[in-house]
C-alpha positions as CSV (number, residue, x, y, z in Angstrom):
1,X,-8.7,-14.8,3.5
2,X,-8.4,-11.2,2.1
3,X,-8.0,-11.9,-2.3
4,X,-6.6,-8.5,-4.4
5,X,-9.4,-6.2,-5.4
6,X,-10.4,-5.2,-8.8
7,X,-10.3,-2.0,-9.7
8,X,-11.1,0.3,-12.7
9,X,-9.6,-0.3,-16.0
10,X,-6.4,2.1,-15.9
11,X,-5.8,2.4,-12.7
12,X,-2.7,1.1,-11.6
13,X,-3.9,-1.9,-9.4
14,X,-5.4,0.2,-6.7
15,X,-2.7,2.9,-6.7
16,X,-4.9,6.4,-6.1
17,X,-4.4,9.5,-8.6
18,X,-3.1,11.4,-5.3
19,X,-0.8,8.5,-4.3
20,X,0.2,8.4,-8.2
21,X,0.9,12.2,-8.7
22,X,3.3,12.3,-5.3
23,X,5.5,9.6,-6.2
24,X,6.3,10.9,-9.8
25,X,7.0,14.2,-7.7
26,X,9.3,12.6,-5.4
27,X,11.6,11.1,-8.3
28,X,14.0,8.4,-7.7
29,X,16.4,10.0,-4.8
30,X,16.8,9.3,-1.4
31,X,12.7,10.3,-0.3
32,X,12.2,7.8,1.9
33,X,10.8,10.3,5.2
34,X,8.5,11.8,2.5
35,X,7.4,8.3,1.1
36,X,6.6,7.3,4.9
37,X,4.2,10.2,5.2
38,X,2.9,9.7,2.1
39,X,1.8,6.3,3.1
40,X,1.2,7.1,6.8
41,X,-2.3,7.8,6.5
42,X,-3.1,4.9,5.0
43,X,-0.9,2.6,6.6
44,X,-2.9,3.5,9.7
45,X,-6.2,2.2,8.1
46,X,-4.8,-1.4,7.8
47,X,-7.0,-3.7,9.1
48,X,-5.4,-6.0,12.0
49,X,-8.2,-8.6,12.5
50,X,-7.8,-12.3,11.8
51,X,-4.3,-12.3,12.8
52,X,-2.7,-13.1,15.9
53,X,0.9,-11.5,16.7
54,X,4.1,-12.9,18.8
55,X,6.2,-10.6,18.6
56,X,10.1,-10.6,19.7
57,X,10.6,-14.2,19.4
58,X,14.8,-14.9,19.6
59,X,16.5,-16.8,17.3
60,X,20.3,-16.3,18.0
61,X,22.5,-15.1,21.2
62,X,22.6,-11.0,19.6
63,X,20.2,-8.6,20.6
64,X,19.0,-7.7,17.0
65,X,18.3,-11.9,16.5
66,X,14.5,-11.3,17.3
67,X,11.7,-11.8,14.8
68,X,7.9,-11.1,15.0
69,X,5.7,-13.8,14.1
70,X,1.9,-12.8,12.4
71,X,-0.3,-16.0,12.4
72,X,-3.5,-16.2,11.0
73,X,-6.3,-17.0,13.2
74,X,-7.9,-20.3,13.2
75,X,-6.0,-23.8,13.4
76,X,-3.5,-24.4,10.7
77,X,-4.4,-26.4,7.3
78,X,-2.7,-30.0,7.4
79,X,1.3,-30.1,6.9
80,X,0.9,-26.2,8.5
81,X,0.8,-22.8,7.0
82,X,3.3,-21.8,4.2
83,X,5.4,-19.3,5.7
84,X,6.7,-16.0,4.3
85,X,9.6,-14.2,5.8
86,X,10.3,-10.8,5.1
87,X,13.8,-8.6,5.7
88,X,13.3,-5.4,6.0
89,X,16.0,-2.4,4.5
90,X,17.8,0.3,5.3
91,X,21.3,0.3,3.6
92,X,22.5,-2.5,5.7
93,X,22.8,0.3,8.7
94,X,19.9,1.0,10.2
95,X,16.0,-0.7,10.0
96,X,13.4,-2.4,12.0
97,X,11.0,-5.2,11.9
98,X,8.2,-3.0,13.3
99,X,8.5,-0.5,10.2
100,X,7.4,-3.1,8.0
101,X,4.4,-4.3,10.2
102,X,2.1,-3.9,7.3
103,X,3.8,-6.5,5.1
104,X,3.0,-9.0,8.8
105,X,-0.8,-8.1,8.8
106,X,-1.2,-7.9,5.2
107,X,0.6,-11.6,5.1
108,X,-1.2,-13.3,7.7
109,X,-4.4,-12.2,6.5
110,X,-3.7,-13.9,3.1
111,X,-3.2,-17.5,4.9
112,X,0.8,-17.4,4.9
113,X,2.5,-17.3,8.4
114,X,4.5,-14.1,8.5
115,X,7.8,-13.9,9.8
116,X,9.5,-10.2,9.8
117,X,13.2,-10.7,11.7
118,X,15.6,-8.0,12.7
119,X,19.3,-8.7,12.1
120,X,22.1,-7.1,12.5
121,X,23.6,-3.6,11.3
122,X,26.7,-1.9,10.6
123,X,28.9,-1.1,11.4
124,X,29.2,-3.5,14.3
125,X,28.3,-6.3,12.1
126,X,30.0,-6.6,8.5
127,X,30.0,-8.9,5.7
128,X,28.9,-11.8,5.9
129,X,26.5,-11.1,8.6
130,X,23.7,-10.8,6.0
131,X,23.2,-14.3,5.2
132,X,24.2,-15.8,8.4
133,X,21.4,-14.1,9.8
134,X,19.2,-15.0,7.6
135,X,20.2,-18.7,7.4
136,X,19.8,-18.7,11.3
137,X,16.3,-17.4,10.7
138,X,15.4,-20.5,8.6
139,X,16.7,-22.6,11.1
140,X,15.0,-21.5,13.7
141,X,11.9,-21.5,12.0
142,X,12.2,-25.4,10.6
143,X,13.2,-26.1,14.6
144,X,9.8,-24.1,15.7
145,X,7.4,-25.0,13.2
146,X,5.4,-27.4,14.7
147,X,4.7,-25.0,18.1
148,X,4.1,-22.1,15.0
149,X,1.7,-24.4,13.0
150,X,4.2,-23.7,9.8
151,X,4.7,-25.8,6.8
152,X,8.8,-26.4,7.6
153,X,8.9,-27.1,3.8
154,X,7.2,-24.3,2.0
155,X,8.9,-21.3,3.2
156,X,9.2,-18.6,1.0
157,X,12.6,-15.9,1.9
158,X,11.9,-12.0,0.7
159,X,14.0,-9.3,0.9
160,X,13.5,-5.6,0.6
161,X,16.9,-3.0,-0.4
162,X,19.3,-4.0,2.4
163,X,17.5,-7.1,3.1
164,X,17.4,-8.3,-0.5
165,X,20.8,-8.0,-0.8
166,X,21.1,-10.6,2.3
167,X,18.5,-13.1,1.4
168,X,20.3,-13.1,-2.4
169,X,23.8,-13.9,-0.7
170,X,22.1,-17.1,1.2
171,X,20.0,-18.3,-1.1
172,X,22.7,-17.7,-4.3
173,X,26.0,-18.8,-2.6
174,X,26.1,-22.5,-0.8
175,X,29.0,-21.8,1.5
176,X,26.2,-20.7,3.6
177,X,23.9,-22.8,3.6
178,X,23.5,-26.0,6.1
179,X,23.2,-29.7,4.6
180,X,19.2,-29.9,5.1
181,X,19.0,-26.3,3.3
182,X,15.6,-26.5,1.4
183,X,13.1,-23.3,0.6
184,X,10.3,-22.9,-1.4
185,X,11.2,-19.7,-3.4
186,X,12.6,-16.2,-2.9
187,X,11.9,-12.6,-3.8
188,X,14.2,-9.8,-4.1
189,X,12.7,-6.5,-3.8
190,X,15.3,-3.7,-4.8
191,X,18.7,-5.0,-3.7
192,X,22.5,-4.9,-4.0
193,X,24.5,-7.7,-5.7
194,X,27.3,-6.0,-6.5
195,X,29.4,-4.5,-3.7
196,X,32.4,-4.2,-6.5
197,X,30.3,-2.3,-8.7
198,X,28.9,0.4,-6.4
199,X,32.4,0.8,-5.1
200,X,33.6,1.6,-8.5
201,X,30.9,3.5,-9.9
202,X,30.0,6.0,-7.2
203,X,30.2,9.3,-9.2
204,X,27.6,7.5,-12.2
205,X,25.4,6.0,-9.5
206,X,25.7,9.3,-7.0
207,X,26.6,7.5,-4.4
208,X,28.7,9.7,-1.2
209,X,32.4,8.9,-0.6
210,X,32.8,7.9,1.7
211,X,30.0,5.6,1.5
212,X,28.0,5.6,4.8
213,X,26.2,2.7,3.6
214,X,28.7,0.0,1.7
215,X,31.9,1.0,3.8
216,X,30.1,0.1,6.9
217,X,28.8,-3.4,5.8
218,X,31.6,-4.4,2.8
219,X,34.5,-2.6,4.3
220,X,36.3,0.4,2.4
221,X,38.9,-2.4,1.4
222,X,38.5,-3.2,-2.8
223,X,39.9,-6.6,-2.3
224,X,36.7,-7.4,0.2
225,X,34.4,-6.3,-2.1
226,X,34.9,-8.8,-4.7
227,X,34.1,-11.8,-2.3
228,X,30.9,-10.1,-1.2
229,X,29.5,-9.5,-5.0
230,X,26.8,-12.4,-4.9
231,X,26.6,-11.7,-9.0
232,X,29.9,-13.3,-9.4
233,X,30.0,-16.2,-6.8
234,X,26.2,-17.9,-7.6
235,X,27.2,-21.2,-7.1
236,X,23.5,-22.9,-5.7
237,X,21.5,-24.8,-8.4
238,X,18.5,-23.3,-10.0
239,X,15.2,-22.3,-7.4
240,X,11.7,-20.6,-7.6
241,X,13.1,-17.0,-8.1
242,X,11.1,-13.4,-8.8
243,X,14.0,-10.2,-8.9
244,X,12.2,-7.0,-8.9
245,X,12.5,-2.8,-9.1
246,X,11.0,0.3,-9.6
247,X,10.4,2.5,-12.5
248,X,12.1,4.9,-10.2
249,X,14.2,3.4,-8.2
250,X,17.9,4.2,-7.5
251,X,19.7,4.0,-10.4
252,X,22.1,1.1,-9.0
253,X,19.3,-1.1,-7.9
254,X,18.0,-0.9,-11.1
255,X,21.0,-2.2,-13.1
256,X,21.8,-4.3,-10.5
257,X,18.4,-6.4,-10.9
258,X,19.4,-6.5,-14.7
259,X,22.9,-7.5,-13.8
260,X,21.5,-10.3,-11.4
261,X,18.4,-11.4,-13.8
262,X,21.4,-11.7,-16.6
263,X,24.1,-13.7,-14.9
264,X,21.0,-15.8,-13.4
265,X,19.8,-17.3,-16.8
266,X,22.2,-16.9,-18.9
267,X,25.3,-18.3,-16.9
268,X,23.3,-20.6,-13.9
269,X,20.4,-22.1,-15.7
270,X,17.3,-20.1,-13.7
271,X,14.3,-19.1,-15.0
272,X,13.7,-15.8,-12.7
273,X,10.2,-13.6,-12.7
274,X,11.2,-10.1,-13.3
275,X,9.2,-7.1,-12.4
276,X,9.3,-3.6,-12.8
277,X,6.5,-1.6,-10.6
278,X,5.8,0.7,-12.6
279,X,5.3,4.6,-11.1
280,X,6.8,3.4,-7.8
281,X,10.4,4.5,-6.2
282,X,12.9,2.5,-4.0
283,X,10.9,3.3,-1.0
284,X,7.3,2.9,-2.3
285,X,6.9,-0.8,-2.9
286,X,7.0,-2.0,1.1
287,X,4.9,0.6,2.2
288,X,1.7,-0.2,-0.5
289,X,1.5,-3.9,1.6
290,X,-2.1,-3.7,2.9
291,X,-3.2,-0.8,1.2
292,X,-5.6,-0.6,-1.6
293,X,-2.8,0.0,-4.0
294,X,-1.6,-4.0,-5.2
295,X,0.3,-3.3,-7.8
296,X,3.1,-5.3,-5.5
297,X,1.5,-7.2,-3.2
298,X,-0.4,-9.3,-6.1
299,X,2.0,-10.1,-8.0
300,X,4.3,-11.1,-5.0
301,X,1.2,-13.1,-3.4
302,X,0.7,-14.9,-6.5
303,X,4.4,-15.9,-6.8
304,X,4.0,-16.9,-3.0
305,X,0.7,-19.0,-3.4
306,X,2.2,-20.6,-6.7
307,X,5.1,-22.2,-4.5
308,X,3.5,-23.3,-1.9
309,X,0.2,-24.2,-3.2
């Protein structure tokens, strides 16, 4: 089991000068091709061993219901492994499991079973196909875990932009959730809460009208968006919660993690973590999984191994 390295005083958990000096460059827009190659090279030094992959596992009738399951090697600790299960982004329209492989190696090789699911993407699938998607994936996994060697009761949702915005809806709102619903914790990485909001404040936020990216999941209709702002309809009771964003991140996800961490413990009675990683962008924070920057991936593997110790 790989633990987080220590580095020298200053440095921001691993995160090179190089790595460091092209992300303050980049800003906080839309950078995410230049963020990819940034990381590229040193995504492709990730170690694989130790791990064993299944990969397009189904767990519902659409062709996007597949999910790739990293396992560590090695039998599985009594009561099975605590599982992690990871939704990828990409504006709710586009994004794939394999482009957040890292997070499944870096996972496994920490002792968690690593689940990274597709689901599906607008604009054939709208509102609330989010959070039904990612309830199925819970169910699928408490139906499997014994032939996966997973711990049914310490699973641990996380959710990156896009994805964040799903695992927040169906861990947040109980209409969808089933009557055995139990999880160990979530992480939100980034997201959306409030489809109202980005609706109404496109011209402060920058955000294109039409908006390729909320039109096609909420609907261009004002009177859907208010049903699908998970800020205003929290109705579950109090859970293991870390919210987190960039110090440059867009400038919506960053209120919007405010908005969320506010109405959490103010109005509901939670006790989030927050986190702000500092010199990263929207795009960064996935991509430093299983590299020598942990500036993330520590903090969320702490929060992880806390829950399901």
């Amino acid at each position: 089991m790989n633990l987080p390295q220590q580095h020298e005083p200053g440095a921001i958990a691993g995160m090179s000068p190089e790595v460091m000096d092209a992300l303050r460059r980049l800003g906080s827009g839309f950078n995410l091709p230049q963020v990819q190659a940034l990381y590229a090279p040193l995504l492709a030094a990730q170690p694989h061993d130790g791990v064993r992959l299944v990969t397009d596992l189904a767990y519902g009738p659409h062709a996007r219901h597949r999910l790739d399951v990293y396992q560590p090697e090695g039998l599985p600790p009594p009561g099975g492994w605590p599982v992690l299960v990871s939704f990828h982004g990409g504006g709710f329209i586009r994004g794939d499991k394999a482009q957040r492989a890292n997070i499944g190696w870096w996972g496994a090789q920490q002792g968690l079973l690593t689940v990274l699911p597709n689901y599906r993407l607008a604009p054939e699938s709208r509102w609330p196909s989010g959070p039904e998607d990612v309830v199925a994936v819970w169910q699928a996994l408490r139906q499997q875990a014994a032939a996966l060697g997973a711990n049914p009761d310490r699973i641990v949702l996380m959710g990156e932009s896009a994805g964040a915005a799903h695992v927040a809806a169906a861990t947040l709102l109980r209409r969808f959730q089933p009557a055995d619903w139990r999880i160990a914790g979530a992480v939100l990485l980034s997201g959306p809460y409030n489809a109202r909001l980005e609706g109404l404040a496109r011209v402060p936020f920058g955000v294109a009208t039409p908006d390729p990216r909320n039109e096609a999941y909420f609907g261009p209709d004002p009177a859907d968006w208010d049903a699908a702002s998970v800020v205003d309809q929290v109705d579950a009771a109090p859970f293991p919660l870390l919210i987190a964003f960039a110090q440059r991140d867009l400038l919506q996800m960053q209120v919007q993690a405010g908005e969320l961490f506010a109405r959490l413990v103010s109005r509901h009675g939670f006790a989030p973590a927050l986190h702000c990683w500092a010199e990263h962008n929207h795009f960064s924070p996935g991509h430093s999984f299983g590299t020598a920057d942990v500036s993330v991936s520590a903090a969320v593997l702490d929060f992880v191994r806390r829950l399901t110790a």
